[in-house]
C-alpha positions as MATLAB code, in Angstrom:
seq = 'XXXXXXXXXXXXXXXXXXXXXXXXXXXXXXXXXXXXXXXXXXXXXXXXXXXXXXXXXXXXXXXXXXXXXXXXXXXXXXXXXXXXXXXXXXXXXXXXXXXXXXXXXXXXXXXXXXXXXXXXXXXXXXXXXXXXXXXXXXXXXXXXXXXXXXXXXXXXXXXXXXXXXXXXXXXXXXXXXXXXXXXXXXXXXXXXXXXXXXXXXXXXXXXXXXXXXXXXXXXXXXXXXXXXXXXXXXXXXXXXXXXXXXXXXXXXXXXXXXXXXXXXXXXXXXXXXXXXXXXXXXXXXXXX';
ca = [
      16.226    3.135   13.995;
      13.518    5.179   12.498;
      12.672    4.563    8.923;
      11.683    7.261    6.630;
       8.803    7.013    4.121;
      10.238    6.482    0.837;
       8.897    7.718   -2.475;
       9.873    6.583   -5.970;
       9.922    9.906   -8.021;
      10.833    9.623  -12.093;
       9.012   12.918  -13.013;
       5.825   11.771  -14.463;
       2.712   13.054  -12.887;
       1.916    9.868  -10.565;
       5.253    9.904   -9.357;
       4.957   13.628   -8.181;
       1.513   12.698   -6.979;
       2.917   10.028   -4.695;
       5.486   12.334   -3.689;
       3.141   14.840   -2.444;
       1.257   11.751   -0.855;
       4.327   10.732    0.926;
       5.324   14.574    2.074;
       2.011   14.835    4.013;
       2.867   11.308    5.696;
       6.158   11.626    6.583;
       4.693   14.586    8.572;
       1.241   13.475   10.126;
       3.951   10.273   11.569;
       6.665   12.876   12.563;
       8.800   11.015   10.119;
      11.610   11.607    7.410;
      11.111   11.910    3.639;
      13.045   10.021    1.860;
      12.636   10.896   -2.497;
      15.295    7.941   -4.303;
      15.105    7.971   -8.281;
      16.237    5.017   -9.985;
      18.832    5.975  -13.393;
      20.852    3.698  -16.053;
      23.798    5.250  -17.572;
      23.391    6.368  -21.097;
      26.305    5.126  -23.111;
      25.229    6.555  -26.087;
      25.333    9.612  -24.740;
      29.041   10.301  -26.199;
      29.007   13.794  -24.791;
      28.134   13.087  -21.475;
      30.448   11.179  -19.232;
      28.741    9.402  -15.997;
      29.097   12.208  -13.545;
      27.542   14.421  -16.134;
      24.421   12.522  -16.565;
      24.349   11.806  -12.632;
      23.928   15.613  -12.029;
      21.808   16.072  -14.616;
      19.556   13.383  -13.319;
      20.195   14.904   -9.500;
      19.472   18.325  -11.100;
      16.023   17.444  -12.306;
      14.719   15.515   -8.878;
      15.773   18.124   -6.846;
      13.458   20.491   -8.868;
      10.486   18.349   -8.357;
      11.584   17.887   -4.376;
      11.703   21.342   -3.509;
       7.788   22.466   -3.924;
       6.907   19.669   -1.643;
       9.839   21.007    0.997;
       8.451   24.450    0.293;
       5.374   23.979    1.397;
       6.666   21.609    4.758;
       9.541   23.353    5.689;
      10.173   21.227    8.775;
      10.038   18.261    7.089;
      13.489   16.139    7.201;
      13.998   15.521    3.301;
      16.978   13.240    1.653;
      16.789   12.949   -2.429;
      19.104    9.809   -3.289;
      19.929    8.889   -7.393;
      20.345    5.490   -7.079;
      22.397    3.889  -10.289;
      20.705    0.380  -10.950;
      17.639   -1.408  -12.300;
      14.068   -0.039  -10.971;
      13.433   -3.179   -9.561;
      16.338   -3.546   -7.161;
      16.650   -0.299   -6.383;
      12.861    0.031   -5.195;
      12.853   -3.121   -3.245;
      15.917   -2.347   -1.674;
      14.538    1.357   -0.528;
      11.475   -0.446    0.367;
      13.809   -2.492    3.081;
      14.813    0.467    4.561;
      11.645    2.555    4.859;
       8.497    2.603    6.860;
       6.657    2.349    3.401;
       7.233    2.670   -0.382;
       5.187    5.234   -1.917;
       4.892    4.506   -6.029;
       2.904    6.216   -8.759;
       0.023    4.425  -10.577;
      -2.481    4.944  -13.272;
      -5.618    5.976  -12.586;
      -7.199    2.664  -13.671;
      -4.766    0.608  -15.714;
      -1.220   -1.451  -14.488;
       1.306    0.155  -12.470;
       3.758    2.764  -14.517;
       6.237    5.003  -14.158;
       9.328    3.290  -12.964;
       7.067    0.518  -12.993;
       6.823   -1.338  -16.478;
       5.061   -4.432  -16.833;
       6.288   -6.952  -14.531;
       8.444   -4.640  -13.068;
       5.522   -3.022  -10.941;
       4.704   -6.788   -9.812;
       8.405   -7.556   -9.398;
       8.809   -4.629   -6.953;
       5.159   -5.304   -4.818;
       5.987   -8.761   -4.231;
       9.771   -8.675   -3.712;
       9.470   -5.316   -1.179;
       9.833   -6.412    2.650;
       7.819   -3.478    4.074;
       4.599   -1.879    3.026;
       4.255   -0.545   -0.686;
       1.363    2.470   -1.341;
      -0.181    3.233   -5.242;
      -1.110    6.639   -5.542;
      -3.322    8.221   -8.519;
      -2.254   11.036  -10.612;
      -5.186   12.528  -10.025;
      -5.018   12.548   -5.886;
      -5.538   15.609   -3.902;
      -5.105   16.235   -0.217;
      -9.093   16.765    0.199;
      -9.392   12.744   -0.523;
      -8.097   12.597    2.702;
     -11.424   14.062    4.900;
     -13.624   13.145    8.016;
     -16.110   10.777    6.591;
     -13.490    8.678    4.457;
     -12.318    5.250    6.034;
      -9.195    3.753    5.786;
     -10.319    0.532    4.570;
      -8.869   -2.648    5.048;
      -9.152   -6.078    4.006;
      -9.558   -8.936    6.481;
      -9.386  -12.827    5.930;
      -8.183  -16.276    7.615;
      -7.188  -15.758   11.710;
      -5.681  -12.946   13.472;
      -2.695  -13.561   12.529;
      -3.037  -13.902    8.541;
      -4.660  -10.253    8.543;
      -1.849   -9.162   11.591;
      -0.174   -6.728    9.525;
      -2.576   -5.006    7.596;
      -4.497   -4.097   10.284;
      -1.918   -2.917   11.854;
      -0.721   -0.496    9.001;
      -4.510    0.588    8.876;
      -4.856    1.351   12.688;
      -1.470    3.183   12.558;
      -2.622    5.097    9.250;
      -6.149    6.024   10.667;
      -4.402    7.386   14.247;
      -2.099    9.601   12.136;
      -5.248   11.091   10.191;
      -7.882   10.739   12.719;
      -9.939    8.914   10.838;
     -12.368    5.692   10.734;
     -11.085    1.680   10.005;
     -13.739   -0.085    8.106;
     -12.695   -3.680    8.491;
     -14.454   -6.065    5.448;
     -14.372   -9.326    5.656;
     -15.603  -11.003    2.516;
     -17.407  -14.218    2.978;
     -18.209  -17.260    0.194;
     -20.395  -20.433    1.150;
     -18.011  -23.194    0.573;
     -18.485  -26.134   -1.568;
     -20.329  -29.068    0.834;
     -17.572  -31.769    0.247;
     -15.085  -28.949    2.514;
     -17.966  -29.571    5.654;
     -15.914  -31.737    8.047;
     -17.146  -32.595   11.471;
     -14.511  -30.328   13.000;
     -15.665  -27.211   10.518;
     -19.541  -28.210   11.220;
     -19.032  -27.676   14.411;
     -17.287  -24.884   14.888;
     -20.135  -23.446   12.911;
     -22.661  -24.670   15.127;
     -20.830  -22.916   17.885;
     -21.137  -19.975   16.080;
     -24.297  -20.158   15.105;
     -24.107  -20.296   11.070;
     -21.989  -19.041    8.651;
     -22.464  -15.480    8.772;
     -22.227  -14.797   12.692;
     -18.764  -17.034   12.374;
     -17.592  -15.062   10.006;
     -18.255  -11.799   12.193;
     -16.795  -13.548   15.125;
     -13.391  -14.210   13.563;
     -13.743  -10.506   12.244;
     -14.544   -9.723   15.657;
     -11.578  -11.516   17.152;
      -9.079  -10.447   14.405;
      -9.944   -6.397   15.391;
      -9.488   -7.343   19.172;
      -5.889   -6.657   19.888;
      -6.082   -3.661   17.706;
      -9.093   -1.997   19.491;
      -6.944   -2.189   22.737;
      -3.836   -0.718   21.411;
      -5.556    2.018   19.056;
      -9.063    2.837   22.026;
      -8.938    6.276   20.295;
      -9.361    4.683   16.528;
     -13.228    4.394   15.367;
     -14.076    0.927   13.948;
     -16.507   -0.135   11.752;
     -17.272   -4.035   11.206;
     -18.712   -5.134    7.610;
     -19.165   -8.844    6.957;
     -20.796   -9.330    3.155;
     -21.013  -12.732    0.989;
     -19.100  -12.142   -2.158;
     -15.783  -12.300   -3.111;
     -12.948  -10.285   -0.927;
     -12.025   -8.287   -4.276;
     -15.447   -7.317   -4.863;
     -16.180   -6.362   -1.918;
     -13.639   -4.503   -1.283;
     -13.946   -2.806   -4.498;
     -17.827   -2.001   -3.641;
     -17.073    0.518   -0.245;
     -14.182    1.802   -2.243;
     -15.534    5.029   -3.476;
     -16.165    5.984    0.527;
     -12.291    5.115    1.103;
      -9.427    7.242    1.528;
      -7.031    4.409    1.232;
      -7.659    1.036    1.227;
      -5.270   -1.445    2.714;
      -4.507   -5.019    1.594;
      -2.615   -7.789    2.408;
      -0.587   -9.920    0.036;
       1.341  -13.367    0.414;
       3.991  -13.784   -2.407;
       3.217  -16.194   -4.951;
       6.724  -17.151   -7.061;
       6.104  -19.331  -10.314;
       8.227  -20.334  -13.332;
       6.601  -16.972  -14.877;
       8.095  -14.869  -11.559;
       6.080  -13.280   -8.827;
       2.510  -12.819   -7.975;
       0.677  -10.736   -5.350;
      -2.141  -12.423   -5.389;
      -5.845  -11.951   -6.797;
      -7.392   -9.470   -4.369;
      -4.097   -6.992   -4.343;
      -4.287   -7.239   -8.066;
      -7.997   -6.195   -8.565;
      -8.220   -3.757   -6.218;
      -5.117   -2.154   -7.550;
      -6.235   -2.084  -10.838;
      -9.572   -0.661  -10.149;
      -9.461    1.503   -6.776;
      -9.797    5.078   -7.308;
      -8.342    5.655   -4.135;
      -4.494    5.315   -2.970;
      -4.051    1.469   -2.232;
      -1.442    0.181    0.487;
      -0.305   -3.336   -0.139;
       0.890   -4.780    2.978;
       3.528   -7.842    3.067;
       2.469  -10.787    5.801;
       3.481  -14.455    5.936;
];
């Protein structure tokens, strides 16, 4: 089955921004577009009976739809008005798409048909990958000389996923991975004999960190040859230094384990910094 990439679109500029964002790649993949707008009825709205407000609603996507299908005529386009709550209709459209493409502030919490929790609601409830886009972003973000960035941690397998989405996003565009892996020296009562000597192996704590990078990238090198790859192993912490090649980035890819609590769900540290302070779009990529 081929999944589209789905966009979110309520009419407010980061919406149509991620729209446009999601036009272009639905078309550098050779996939569908897939627009889905999320509407309550208005029962106050005497005048207007259900399938009143439902085209109106319909009437007003549409509009916002067809510049992007005017300027990629070949590009496959559905527009669905889904009747529900934003959360379950996202994270259901996220379950059926390649990716979830969302509006966000430029530096500030998720909006749009994201509202407070909502926005974390839908990130960590959504099965595939979810992408924040800016108001402000323009197709020249995405040049030669950007990276798509992405965060690696733990074994291959706990990073599996994002780097795949990266090495699939950076094939599409051409472009450069920059795999970071963020490094912290841990406290001396974690030393175990085991740990000590795997280190020892490795010769310290730096090179075993750039091994396990090393090993992570592997399997992707050999499926993506054509992809350029750039290591970077830094002490700090994986949010900052993520944060700190961010300006060089045209997207920047995360992973993200949800966290559920009495208070609902989290995404986790990293995917909330960088999210709140990337300038660039940010991809947010389920694993575990």
């Amino acid at each position: 089955m081929t999944r589209p990439i789905t966009a979110g679109v309520d009419g407010s500029r980061e919406s149509l921004a991620a729209l446009e964002w999601a036009a272009r790649e639905a078309v550098r993949r050779g996939l569908p577009l897939r627009v889905v707008h999320a509407w309550r009825y208005a029962e106050q709205l005497a005048t207007a009976d259900r399938a009143t407000q439902h085209g109106w609603v319909t009437d007003g996507v549409t509009q916002a739809v067809r510049a992007v299908t005017e300027r990629h005529p070949r590009l496959a386009t559905t527009v669905d008005v889904v009747e529900g709550t934003s959360v379950h209709a996202l994270v259901r459209a996220a379950a059926e798409a390649e990716m979830l493409v969302l509006g966000s502030r430029g530096h500030g919490t998720v909006v749009g048909f994201l509202l407070g929790s909502v926005g974390q609601q839908v990130i960590a409830g959504a099965a595939r990958p979810v992408v924040l886009v800016r108001a402000g972003d323009r197709p020249t973000a995405e040049v030669a000389g950007r990276d798509v960035v992405v965060g690696q941690h733990g074994d291959a397998e706990d990073s599996a996923a994002a780097l795949r989405f990266a090495f699939e996003t950076a094939a599409a565009r051409g472009a450069t991975v920059r795999a970071v892996r963020a490094w912290t020296l841990p406290p001396v009562f974690a030393y175990s004999p085991g740990s000590l000597k795997l280190l020892d192996d490795a010769g310290g704590l730096e090179p075993y960190e750039k091994q396990a990078l090393s090993e992570a990238l592997g399997p992707w090198r050999e499926r993506f040859p054509d992809v350029p790859v750039a290591e970077q192993v830094e002490l700090g912490s994986a949010g900052q230094v993520l944060l700190s090649v961010a300006g060089r980035a045209q997207l920047m890819v995360v992973g993200r384990r949800a966290h559920r609590t009495a208070v609902g769900a989290r995404i986790g540290s990293v995917a909330h910094g960088v999210l709140h302070h990337a300038e660039c779009p940010v991809a947010v990529v389920p694993h575990g």
